[in-house]
DSSP file (Angstrom, degrees, kcal/mol; ACC not computed):
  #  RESIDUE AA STRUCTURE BP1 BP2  ACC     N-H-->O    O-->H-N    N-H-->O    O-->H-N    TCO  KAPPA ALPHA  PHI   PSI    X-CA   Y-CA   Z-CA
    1    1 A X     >        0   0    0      0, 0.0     4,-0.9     0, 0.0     0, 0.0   0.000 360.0 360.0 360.0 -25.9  201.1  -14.9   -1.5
    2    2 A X  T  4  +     0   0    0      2,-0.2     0, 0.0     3,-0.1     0, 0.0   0.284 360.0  62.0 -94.9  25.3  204.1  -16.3    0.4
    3    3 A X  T >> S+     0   0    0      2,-0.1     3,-5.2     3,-0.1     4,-0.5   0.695 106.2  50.7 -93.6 -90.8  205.2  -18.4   -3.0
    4    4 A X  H 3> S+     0   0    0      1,-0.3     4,-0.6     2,-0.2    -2,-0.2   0.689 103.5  53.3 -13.8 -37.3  205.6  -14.7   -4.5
    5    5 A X  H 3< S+     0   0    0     -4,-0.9    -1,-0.3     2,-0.1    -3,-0.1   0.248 110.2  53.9-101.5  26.7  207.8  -13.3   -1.6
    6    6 A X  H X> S+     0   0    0     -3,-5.2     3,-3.0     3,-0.1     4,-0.8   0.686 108.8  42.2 -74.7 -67.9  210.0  -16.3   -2.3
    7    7 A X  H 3< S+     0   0    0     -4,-0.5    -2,-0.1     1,-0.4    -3,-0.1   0.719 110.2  61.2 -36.0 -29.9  210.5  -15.8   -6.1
    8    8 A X  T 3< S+     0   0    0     -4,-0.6    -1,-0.4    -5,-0.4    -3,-0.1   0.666 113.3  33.4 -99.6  -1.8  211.0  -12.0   -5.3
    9    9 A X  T <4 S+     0   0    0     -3,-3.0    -2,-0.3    -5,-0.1    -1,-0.3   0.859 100.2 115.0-104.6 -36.2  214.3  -12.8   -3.0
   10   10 A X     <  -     0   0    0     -4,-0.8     2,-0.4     1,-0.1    40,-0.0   0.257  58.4-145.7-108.9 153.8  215.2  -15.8   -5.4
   11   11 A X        -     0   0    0     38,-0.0    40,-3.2     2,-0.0     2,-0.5  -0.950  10.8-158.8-107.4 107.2  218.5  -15.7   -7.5
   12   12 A X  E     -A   50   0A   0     -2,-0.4     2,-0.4    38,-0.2    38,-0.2  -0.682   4.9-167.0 -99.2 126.2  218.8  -17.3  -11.4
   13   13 A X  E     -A   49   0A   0     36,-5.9    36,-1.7    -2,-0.5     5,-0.1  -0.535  16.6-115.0 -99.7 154.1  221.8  -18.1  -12.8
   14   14 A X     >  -     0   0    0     -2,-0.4     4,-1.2    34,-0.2    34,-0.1  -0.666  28.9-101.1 -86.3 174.5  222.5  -19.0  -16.7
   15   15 A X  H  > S+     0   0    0      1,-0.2     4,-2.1    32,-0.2     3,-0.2   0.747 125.7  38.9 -17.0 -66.0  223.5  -21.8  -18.4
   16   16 A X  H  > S+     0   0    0      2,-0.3     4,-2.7     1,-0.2    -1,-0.2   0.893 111.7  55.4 -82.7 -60.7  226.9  -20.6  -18.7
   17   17 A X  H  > S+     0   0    0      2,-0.3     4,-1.9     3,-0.1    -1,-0.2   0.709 112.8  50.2 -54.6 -45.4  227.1  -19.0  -15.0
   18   18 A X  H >< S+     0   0    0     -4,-1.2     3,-0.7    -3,-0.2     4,-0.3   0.981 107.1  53.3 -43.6 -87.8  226.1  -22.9  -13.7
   19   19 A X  H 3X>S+     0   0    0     -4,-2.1     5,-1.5     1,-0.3     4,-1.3   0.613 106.8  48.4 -62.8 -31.3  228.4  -24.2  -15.6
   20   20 A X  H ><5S+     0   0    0     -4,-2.7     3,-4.3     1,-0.2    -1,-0.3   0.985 108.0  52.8 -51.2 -66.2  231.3  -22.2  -14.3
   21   21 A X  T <<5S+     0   0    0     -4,-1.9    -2,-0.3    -3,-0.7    -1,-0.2   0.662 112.2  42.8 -60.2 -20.0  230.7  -22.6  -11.0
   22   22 A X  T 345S-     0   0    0     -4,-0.3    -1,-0.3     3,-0.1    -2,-0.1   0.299 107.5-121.5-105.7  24.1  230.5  -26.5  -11.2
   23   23 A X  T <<5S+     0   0    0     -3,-4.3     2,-0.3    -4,-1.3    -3,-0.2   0.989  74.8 112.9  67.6  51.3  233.7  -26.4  -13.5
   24   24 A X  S   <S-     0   0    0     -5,-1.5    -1,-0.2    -6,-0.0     2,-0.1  -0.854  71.4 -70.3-135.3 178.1  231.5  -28.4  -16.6
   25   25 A X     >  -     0   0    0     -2,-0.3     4,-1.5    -3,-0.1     5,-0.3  -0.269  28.1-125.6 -51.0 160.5  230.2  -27.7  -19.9
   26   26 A X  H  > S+     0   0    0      2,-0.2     4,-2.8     1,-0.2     5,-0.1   0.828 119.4  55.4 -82.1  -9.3  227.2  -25.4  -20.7
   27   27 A X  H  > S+     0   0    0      2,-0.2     4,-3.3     1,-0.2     5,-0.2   0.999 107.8  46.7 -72.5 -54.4  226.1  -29.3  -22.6
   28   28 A X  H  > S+     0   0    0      1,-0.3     4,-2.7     2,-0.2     5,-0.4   0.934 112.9  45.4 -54.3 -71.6  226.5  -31.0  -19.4
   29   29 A X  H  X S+     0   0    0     -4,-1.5     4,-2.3     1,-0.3    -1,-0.3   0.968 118.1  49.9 -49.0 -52.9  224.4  -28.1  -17.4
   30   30 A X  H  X S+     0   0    0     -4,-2.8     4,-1.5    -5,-0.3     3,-0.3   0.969 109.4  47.6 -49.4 -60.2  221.9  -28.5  -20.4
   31   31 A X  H  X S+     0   0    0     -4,-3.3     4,-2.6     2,-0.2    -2,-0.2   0.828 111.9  46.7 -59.1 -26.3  221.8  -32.3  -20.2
   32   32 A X  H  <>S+     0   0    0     -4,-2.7     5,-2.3    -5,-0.2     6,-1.3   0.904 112.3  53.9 -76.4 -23.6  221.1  -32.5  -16.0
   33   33 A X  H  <5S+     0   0    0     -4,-2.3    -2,-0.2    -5,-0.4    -1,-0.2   0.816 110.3  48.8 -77.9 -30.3  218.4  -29.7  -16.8
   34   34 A X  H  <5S+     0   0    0     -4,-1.5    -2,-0.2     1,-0.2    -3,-0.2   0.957 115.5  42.5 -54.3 -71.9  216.8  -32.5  -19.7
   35   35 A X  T  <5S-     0   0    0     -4,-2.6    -1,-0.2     1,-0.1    -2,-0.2   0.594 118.4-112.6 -90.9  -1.7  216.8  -35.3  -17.3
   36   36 A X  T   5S+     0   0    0     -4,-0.4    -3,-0.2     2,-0.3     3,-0.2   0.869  82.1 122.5  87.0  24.1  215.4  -33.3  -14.2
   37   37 A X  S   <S+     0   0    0     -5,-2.3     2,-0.4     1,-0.4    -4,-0.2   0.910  82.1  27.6 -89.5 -70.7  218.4  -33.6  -12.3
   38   38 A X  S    S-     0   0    0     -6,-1.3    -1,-0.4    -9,-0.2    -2,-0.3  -0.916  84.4-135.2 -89.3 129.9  218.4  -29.9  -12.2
   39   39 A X        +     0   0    0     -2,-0.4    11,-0.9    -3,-0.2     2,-0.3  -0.557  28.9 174.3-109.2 144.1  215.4  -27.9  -12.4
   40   40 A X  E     -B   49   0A   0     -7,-0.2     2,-0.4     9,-0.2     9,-0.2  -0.926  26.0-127.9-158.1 144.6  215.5  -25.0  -14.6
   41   41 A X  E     -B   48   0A   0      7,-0.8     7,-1.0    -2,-0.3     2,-0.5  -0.765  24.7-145.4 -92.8 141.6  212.7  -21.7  -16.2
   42   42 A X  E     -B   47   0A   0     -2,-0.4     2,-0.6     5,-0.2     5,-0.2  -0.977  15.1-165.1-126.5 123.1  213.0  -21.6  -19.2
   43   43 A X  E >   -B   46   0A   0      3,-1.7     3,-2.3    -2,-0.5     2,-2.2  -0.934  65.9 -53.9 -95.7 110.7  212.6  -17.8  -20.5
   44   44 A X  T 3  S-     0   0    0     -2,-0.6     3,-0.1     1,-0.3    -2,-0.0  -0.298 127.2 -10.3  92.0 -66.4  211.9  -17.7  -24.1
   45   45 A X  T 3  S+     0   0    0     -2,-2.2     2,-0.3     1,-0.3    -1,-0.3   0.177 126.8  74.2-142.8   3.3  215.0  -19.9  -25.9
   46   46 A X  E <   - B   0  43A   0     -3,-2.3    -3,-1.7     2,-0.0     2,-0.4  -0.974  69.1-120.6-144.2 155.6  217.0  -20.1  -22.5
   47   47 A X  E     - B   0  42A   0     -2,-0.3     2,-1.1    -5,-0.2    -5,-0.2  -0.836   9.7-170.6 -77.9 102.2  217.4  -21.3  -19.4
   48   48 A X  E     - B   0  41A   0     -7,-1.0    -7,-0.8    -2,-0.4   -34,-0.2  -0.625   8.9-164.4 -84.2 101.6  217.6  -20.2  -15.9
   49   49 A X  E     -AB  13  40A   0    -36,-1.7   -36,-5.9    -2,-1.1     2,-0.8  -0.352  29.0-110.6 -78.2 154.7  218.6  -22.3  -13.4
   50   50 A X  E >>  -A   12   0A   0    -11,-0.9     3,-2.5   -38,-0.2     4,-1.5  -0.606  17.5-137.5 -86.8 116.8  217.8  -21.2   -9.3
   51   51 A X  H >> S+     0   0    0    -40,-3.2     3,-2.4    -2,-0.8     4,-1.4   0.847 108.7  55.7 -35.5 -78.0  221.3  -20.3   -7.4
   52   52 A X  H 3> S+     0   0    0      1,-0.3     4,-1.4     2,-0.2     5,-0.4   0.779 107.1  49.6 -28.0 -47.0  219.4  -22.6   -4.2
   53   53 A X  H <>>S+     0   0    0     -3,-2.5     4,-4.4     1,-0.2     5,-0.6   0.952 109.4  49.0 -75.7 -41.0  218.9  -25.5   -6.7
   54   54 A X  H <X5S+     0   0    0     -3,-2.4     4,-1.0    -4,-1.5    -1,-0.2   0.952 112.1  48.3 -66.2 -44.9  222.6  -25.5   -7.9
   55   55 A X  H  X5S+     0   0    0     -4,-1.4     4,-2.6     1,-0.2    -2,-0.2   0.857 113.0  51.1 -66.5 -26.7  224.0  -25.4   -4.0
   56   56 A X  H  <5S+     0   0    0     -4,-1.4    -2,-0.2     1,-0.2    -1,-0.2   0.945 110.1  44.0 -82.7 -21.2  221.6  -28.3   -3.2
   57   57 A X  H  <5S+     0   0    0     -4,-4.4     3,-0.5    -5,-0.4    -1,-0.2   0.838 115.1  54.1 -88.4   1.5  222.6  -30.7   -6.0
   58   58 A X  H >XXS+     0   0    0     -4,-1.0     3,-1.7    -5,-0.6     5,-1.2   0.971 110.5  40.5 -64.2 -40.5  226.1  -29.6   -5.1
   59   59 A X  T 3<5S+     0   0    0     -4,-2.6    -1,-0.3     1,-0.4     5,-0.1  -0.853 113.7  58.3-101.6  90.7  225.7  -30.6   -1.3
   60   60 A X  T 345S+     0   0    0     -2,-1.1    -1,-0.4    -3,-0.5    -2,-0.2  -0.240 108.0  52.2 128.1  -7.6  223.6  -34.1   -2.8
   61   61 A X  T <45S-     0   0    0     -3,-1.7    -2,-0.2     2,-0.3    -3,-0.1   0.391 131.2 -96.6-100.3 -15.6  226.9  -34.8   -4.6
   62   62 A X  T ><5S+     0   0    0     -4,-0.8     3,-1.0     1,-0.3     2,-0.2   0.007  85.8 108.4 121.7 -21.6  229.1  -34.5   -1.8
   63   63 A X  T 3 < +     0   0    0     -5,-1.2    -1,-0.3    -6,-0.2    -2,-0.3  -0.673  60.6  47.8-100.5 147.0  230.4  -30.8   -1.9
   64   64 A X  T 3  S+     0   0    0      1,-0.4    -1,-0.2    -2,-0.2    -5,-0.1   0.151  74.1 151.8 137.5 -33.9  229.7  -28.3    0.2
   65   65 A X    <   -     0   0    0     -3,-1.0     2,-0.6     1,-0.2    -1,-0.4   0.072  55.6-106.4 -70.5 173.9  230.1  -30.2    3.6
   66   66 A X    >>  -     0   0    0      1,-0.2     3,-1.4    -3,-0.1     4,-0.8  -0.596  27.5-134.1-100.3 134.6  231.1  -28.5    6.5
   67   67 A X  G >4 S+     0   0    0     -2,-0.6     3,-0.7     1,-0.3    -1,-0.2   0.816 103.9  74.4 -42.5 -45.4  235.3  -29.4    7.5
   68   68 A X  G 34 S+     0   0    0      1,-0.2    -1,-0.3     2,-0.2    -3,-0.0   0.665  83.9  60.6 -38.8 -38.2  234.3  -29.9   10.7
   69   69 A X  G <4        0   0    0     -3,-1.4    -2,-0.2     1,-0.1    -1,-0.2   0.646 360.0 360.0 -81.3 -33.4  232.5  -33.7    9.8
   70   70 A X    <<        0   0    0     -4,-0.8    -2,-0.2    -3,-0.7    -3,-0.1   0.447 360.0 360.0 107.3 360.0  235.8  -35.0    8.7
């Protein structure tokens, strides 16, 4: 039951909505969701990727870090 009251707070972004925010192509967003780089639902002929999954490969790529750290 406490998987469900994740899901139910959880925010999915599209293709397209990824790909703004890390300033790519929606191909590029496609292709890290193909190799498992990003993990992604697929509803019906499209993708949602999870807002949480998109900040964490961001801050695993180097942005994101706190100003403070130098």
């Amino acid at each position: 039951m406490v998987e469900s009251q994740n899901f139910a707070n959880a925010r999915f972004m599209t293709v397209a909505e990824v790909a703004e925010v890390m300033r790519v192509s929606k191909m590029t967003v496609y292709r890290l969701v193909h190799a498992g780089d990003l993990p992604a639902v697929r509803f019906g002929r499209s993708y949602r990727v999870p807002e949480s999954a998109v900040q964490e490969y961001l801050r695993a790529a180097g942005f994101g870090r706190d100003s403070s750290t130098g």
